[in-house]
C-alpha atoms as an extended CHARMM CRD file, in Angstrom:
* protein
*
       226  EXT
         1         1  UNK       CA            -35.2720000000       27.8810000000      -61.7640000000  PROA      1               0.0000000000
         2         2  UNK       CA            -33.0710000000       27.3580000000      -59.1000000000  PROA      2               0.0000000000
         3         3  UNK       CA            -32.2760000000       30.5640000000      -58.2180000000  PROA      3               0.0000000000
         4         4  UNK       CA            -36.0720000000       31.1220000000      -58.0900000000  PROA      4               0.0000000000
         5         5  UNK       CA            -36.8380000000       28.6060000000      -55.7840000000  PROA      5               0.0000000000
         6         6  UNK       CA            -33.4980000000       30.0940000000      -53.1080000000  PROA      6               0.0000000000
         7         7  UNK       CA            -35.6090000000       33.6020000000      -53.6910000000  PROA      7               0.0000000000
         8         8  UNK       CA            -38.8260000000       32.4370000000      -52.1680000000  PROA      8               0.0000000000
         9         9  UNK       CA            -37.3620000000       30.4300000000      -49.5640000000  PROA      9               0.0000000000
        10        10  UNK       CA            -35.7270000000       32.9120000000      -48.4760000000  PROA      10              0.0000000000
        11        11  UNK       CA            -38.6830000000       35.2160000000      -48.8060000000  PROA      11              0.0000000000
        12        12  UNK       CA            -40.7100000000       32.6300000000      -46.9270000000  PROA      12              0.0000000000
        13        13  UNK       CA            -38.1170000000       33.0560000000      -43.8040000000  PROA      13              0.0000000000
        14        14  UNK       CA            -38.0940000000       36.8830000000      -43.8620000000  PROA      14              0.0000000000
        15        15  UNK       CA            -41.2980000000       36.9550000000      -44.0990000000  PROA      15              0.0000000000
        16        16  UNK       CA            -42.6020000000       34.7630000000      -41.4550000000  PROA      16              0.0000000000
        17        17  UNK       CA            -42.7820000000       36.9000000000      -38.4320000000  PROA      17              0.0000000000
        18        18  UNK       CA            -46.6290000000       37.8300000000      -40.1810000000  PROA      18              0.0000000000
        19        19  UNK       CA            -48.1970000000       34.6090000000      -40.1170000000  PROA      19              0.0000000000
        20        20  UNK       CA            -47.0530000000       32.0430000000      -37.6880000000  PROA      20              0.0000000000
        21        21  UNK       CA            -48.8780000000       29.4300000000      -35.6400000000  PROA      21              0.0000000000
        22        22  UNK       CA            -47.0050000000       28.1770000000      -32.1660000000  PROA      22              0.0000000000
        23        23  UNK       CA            -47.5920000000       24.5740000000      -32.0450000000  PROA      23              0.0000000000
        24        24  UNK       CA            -48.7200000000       23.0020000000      -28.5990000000  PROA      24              0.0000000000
        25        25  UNK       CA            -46.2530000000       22.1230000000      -27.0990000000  PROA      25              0.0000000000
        26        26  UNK       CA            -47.5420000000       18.6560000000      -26.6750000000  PROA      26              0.0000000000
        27        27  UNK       CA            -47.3270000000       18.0340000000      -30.4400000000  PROA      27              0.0000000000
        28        28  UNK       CA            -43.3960000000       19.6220000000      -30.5720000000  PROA      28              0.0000000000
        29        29  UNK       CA            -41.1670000000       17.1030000000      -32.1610000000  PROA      29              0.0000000000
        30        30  UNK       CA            -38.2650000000       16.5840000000      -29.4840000000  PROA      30              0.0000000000
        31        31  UNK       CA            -35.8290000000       15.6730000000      -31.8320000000  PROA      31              0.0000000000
        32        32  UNK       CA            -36.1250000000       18.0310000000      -34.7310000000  PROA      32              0.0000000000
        33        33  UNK       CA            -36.0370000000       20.7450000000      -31.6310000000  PROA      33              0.0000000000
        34        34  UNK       CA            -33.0750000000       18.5690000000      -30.7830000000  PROA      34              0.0000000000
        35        35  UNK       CA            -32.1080000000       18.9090000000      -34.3610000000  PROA      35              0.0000000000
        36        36  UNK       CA            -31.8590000000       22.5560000000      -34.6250000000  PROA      36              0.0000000000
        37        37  UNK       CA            -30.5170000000       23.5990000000      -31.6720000000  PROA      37              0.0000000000
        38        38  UNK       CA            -27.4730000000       21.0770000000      -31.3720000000  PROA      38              0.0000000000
        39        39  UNK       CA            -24.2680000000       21.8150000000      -33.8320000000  PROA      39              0.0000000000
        40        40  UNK       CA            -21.8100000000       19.2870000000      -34.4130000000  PROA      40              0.0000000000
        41        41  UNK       CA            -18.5930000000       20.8140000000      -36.1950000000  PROA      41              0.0000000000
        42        42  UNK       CA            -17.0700000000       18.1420000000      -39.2530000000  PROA      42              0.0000000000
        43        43  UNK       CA            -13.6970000000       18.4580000000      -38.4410000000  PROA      43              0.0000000000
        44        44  UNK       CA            -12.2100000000       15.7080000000      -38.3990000000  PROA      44              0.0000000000
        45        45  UNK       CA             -9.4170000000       16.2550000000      -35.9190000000  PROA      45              0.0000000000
        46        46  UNK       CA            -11.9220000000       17.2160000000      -33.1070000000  PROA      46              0.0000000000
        47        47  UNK       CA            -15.0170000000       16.2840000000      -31.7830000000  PROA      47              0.0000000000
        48        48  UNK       CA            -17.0830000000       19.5320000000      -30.9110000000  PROA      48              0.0000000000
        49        49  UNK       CA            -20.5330000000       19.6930000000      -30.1210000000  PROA      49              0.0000000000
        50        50  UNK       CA            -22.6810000000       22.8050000000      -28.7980000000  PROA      50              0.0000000000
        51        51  UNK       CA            -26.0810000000       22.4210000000      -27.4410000000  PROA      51              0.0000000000
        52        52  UNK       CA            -28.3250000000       25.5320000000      -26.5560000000  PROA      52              0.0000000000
        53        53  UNK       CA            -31.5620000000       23.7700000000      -24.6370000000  PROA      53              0.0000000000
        54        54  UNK       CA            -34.2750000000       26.2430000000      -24.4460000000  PROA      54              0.0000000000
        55        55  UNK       CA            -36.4170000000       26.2730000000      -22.3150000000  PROA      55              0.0000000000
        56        56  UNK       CA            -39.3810000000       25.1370000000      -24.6150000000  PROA      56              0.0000000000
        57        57  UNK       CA            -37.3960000000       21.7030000000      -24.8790000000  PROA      57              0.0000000000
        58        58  UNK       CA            -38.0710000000       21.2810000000      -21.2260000000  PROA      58              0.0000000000
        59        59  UNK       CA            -41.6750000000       22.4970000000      -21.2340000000  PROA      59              0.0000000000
        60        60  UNK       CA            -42.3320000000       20.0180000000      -24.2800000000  PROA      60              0.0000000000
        61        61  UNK       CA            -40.7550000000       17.0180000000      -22.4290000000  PROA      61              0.0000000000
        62        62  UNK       CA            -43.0880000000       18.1830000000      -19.4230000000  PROA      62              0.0000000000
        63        63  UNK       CA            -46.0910000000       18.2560000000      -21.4410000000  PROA      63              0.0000000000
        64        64  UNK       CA            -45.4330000000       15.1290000000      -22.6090000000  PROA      64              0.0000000000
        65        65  UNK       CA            -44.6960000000       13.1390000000      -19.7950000000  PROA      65              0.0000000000
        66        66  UNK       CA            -47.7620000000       12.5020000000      -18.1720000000  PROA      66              0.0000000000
        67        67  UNK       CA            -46.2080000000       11.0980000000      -15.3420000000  PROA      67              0.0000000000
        68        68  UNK       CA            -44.5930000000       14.4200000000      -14.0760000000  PROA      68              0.0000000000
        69        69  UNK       CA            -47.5110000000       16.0890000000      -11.4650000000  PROA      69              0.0000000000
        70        70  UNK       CA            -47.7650000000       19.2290000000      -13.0560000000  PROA      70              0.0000000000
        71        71  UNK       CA            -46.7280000000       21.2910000000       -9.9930000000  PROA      71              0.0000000000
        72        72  UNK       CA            -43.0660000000       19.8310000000       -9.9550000000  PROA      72              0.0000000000
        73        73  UNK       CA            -43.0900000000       20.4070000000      -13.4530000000  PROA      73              0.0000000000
        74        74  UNK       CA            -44.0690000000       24.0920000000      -12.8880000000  PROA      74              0.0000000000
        75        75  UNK       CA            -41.3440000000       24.0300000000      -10.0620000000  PROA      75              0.0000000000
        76        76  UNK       CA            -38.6360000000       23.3450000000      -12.6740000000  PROA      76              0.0000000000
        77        77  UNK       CA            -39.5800000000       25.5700000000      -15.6370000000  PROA      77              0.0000000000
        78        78  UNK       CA            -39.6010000000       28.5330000000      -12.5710000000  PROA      78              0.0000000000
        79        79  UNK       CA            -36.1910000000       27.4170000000      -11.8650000000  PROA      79              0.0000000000
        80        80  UNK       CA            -35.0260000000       27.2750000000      -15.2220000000  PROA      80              0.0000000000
        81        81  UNK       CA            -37.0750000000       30.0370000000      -17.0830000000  PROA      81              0.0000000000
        82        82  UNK       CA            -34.4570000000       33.2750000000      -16.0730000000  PROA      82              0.0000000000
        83        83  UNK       CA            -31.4800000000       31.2560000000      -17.4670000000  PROA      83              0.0000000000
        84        84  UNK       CA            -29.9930000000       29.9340000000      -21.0940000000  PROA      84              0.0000000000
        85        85  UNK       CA            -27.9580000000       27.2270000000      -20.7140000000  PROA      85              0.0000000000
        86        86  UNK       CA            -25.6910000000       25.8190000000      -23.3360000000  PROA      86              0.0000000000
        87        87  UNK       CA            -24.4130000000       22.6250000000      -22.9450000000  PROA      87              0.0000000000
        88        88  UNK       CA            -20.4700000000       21.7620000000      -25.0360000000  PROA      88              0.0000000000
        89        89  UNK       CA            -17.9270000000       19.6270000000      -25.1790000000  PROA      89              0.0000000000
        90        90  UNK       CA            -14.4730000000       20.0450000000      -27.2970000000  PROA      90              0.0000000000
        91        91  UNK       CA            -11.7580000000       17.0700000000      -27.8650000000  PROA      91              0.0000000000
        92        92  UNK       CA             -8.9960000000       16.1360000000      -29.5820000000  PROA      92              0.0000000000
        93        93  UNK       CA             -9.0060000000       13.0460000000      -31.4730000000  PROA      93              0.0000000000
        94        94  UNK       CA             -5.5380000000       11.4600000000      -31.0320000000  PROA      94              0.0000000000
        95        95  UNK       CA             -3.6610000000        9.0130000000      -33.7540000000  PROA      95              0.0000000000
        96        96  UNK       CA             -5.7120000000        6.0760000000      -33.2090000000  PROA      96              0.0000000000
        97        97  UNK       CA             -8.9920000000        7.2630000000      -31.9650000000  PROA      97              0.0000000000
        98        98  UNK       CA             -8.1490000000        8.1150000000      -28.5630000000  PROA      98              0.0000000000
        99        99  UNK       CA             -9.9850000000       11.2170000000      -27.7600000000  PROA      99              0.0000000000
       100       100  UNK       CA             -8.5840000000       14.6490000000      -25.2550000000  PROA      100             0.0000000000
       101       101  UNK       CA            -11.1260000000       16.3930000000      -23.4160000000  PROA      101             0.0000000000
       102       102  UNK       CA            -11.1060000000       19.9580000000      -22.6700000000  PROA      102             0.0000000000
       103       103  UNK       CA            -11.6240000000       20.7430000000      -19.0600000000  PROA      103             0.0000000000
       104       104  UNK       CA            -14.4570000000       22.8370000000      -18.2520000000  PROA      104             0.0000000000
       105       105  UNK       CA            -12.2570000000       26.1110000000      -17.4520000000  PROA      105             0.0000000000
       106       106  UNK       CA            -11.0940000000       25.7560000000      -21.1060000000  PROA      106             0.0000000000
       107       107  UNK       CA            -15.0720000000       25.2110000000      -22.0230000000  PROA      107             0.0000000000
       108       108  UNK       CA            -15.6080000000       28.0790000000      -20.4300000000  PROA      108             0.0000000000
       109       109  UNK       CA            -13.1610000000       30.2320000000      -21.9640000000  PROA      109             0.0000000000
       110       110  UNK       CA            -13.6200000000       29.3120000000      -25.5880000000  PROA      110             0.0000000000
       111       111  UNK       CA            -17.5890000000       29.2940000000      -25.2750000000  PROA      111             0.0000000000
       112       112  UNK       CA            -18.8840000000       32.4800000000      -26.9680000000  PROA      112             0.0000000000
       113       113  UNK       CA            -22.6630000000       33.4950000000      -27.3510000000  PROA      113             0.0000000000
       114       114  UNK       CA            -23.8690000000       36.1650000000      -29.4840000000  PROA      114             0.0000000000
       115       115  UNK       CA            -27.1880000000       36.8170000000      -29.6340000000  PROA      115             0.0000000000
       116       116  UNK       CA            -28.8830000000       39.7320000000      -31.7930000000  PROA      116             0.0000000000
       117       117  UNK       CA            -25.3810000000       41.2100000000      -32.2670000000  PROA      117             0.0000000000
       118       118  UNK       CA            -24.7190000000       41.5980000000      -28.6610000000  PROA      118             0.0000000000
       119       119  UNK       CA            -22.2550000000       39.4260000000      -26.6710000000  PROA      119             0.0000000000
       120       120  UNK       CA            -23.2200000000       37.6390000000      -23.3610000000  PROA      120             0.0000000000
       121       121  UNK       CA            -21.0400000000       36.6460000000      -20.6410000000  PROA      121             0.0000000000
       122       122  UNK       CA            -21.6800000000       33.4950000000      -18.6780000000  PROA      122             0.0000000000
       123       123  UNK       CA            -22.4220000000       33.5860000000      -15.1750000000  PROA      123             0.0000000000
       124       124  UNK       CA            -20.0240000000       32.0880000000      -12.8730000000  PROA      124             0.0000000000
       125       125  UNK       CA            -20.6770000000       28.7380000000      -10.8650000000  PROA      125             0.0000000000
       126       126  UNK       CA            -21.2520000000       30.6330000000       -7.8310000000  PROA      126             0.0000000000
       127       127  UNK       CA            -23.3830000000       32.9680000000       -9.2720000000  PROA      127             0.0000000000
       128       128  UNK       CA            -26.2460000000       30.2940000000      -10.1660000000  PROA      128             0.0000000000
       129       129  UNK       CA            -29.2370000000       29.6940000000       -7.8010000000  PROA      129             0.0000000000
       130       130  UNK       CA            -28.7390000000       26.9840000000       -5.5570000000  PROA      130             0.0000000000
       131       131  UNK       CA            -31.5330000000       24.9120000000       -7.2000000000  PROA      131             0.0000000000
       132       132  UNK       CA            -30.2800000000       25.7640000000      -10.8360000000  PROA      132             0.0000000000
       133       133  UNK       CA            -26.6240000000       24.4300000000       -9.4570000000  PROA      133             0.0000000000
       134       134  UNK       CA            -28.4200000000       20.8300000000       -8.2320000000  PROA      134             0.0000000000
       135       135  UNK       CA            -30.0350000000       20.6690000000      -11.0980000000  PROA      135             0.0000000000
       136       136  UNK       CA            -26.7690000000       20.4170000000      -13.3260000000  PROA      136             0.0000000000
       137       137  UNK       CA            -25.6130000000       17.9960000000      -10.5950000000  PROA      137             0.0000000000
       138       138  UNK       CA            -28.4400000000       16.0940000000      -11.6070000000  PROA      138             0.0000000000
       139       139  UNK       CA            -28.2650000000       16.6080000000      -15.1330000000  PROA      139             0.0000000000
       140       140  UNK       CA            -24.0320000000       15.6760000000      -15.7330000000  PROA      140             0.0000000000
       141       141  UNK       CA            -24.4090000000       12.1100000000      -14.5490000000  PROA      141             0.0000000000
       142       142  UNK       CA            -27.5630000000       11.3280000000      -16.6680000000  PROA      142             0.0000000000
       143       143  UNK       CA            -25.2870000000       12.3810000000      -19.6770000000  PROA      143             0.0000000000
       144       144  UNK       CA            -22.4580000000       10.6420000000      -18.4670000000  PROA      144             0.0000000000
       145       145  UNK       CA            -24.7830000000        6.9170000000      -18.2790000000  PROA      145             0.0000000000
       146       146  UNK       CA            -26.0810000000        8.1820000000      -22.0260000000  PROA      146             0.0000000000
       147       147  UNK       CA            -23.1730000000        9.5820000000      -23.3800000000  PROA      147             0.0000000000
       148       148  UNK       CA            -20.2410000000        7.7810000000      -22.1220000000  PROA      148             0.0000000000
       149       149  UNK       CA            -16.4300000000        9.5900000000      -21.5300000000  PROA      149             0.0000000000
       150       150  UNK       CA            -18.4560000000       12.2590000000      -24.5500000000  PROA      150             0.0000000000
       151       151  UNK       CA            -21.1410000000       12.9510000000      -21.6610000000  PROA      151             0.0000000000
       152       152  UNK       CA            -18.5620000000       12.8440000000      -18.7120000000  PROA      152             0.0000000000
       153       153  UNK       CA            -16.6750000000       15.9930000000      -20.4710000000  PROA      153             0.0000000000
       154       154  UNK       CA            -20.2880000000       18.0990000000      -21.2520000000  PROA      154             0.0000000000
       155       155  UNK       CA            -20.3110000000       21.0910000000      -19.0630000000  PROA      155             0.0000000000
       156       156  UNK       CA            -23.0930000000       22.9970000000      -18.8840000000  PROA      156             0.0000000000
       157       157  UNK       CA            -22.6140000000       27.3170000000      -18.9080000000  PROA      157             0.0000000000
       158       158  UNK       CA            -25.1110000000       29.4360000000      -18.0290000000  PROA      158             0.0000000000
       159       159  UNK       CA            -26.3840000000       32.1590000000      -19.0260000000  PROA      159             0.0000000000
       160       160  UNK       CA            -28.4780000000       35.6870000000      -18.3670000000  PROA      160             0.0000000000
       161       161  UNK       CA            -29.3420000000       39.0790000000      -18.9850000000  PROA      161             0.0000000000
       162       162  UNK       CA            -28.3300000000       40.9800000000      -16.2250000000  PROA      162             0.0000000000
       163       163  UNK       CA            -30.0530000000       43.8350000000      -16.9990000000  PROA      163             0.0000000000
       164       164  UNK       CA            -33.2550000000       42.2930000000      -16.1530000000  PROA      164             0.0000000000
       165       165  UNK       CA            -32.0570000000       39.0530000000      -14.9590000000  PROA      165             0.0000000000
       166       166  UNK       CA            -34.1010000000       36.9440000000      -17.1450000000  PROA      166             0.0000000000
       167       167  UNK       CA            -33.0980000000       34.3060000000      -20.2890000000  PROA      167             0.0000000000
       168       168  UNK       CA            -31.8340000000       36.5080000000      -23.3270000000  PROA      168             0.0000000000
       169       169  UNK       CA            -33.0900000000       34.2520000000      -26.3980000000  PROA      169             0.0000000000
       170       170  UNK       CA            -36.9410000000       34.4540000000      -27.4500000000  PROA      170             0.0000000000
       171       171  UNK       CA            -36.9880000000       31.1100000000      -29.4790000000  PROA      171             0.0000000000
       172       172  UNK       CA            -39.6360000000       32.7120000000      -31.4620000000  PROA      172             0.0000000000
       173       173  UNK       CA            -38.3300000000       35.7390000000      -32.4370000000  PROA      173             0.0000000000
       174       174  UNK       CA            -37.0390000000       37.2570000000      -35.2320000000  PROA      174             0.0000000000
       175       175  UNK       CA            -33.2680000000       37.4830000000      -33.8970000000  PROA      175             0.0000000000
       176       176  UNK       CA            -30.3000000000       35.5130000000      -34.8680000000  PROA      176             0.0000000000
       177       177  UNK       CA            -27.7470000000       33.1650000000      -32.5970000000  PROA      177             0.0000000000
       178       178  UNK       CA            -24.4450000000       32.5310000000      -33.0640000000  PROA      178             0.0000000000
       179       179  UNK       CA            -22.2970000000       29.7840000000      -30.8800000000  PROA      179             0.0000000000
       180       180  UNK       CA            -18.9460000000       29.3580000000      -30.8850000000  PROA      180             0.0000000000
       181       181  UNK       CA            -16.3070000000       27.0130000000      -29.6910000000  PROA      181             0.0000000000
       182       182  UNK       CA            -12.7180000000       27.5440000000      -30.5130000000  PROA      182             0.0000000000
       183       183  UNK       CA            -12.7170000000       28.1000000000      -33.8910000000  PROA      183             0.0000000000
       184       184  UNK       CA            -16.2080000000       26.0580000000      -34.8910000000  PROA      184             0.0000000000
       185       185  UNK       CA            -19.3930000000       28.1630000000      -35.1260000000  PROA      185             0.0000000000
       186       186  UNK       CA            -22.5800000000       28.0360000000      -36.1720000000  PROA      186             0.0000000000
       187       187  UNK       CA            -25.8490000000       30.2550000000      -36.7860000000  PROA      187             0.0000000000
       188       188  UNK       CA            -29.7600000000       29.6670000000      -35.6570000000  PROA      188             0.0000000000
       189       189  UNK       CA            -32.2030000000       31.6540000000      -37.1320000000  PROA      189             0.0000000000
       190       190  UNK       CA            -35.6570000000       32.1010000000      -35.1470000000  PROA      190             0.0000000000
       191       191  UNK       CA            -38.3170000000       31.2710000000      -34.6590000000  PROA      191             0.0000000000
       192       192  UNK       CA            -37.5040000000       27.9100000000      -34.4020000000  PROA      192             0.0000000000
       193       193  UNK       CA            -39.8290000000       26.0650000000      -37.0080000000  PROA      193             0.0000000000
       194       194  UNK       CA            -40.2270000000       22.8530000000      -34.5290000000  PROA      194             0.0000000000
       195       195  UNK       CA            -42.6530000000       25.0340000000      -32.2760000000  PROA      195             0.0000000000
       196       196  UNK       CA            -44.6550000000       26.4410000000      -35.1500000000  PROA      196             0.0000000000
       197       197  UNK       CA            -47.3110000000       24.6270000000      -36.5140000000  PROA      197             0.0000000000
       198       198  UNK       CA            -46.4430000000       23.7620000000      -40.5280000000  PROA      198             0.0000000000
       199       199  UNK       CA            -48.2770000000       25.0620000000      -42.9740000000  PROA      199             0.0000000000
       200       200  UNK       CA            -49.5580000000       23.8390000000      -46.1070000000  PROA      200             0.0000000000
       201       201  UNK       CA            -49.7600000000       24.4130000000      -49.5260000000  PROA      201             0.0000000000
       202       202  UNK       CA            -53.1950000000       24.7440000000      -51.1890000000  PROA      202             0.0000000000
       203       203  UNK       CA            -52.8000000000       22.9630000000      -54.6080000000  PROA      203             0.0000000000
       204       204  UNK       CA            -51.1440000000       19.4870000000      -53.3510000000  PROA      204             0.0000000000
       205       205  UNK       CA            -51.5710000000       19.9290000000      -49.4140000000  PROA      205             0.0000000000
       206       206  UNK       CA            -47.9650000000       19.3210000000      -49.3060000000  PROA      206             0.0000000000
       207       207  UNK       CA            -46.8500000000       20.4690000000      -45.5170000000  PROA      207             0.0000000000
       208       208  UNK       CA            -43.8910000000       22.5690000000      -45.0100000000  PROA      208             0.0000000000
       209       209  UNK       CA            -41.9390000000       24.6260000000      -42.5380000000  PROA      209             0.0000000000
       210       210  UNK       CA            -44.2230000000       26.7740000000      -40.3480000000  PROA      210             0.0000000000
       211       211  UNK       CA            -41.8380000000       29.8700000000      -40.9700000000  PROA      211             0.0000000000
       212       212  UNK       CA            -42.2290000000       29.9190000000      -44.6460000000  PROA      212             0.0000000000
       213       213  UNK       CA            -44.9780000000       32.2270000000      -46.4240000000  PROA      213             0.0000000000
       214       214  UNK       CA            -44.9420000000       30.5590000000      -50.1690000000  PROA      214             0.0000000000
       215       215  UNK       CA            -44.8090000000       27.3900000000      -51.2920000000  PROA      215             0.0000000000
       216       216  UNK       CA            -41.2600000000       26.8230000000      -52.8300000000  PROA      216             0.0000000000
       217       217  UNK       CA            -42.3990000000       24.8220000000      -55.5500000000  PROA      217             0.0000000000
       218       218  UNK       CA            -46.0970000000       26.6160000000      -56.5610000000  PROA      218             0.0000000000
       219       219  UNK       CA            -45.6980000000       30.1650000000      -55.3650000000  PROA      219             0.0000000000
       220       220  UNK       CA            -48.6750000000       29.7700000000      -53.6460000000  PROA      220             0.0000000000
       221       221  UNK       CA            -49.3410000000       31.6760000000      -50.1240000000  PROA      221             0.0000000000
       222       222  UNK       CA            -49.0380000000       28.6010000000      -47.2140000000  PROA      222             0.0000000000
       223       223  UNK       CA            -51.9040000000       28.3240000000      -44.9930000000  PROA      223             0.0000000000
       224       224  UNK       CA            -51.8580000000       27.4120000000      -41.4900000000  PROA      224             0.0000000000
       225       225  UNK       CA            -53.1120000000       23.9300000000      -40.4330000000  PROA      225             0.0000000000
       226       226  UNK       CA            -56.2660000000       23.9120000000      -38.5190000000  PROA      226             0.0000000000
């Protein structure tokens, strides 16, 4: 039984690239966006956390803040919409709690993106646009308030495709990412389910992830909510 239900889960994954719904983006669910694109490793000598914010997140925060006038929120998404940035921070947890820092140079060096097989270089500081560069300014303090020392040490590495200087990832595509830092990694799969709309299941109306084709539990085909 269990193996049956792993079968058409993963069936419903593969398979979802034929019928998916993109939810508006002011009905996304921050945090489960929040939820699947941060990784956290579990070891417990280290505290190492990877962020990739795409550039949905921002569009959905836009959306849903109605006090942003909708041509500085255009302004920012044409600022942002050529570039992935990943945000990371990496320390050592000493003997009684006291935690290390990496610097960002060591950030830098240990970050890896792969994306679809291929693997992306970050731009250098001085290769960002001089808006995309205040922006971080802006950005590192607000995490610093939020965050505390954790927030002070986040650096923020950006990336690009330079063969057509645009963002690489298409969070709903069929592609995978992998992030690394040091020796902790971990995989996304797209599309990412919190922009699809779920989808339900005909004989309880039970609602489940929008990438899936077949309820896990019936076998039924999932509809799309209207």
């Amino acid at each position: 039984m269990k193996k049956t239900i792993l079968a058409l889960l993963l069936f419903g994954v593969l398979g979802s690239l034929q019928a998916q719904q993109r939810r508006d983006l002011k009905e996304v669910d921050l945090d489960a966006m929040l939820d699947e694109t941060q990784f956290a490793s579990d070891n417990e000598d280290y505290i190492d956390l990877i962020w990739w914010i795409p550039m949905e997140y921002w569009k959905a925060v836009y959306a849903q803040d109605p006090s942003i006038p909708q041509d500085e929120a255009d302004e920012m998404i044409s600022i942002l919409k050529n570039y992935d940035i990943v945000a990371a921070v990496r320390g050592k947890i000493g003997y009684f709690g006291g935690v290390t820092f990496q610097d960002e140079a060591s950030i830098r060096e240990q970050l890896v993106l792969t994306y679809d097989e291929v693997t992306y270089e970050p731009l250098d500081n001085d290769e960002l646009d001089a808006d995309l560069k205040s922006f971080i300014d802006i950005m590192r303090p607000m995490f610093s308030n939020m965050m505390g020392d954790m927030g002070e040490n986040l650096y923020f590495v950006v990336y690009q495709d330079g063969g057509s200087n645009s963002a690489i990832i298409d969070p709903y595509g069929d592609k995978n990412l992998n992030l690394k830092l040091n020796d902790f990694s971990d995989n996304l799969q797209f599309p990412l389910s919190s922009l699809l709309q779920p989808k339900k299941c005909p004989k309880d109306g039970a609602l489940f992830n929008g990438k899936w084709l077949y309820c896990p539990f019936h076998g039924n085909a999932l509809t799309v909510q209207n």
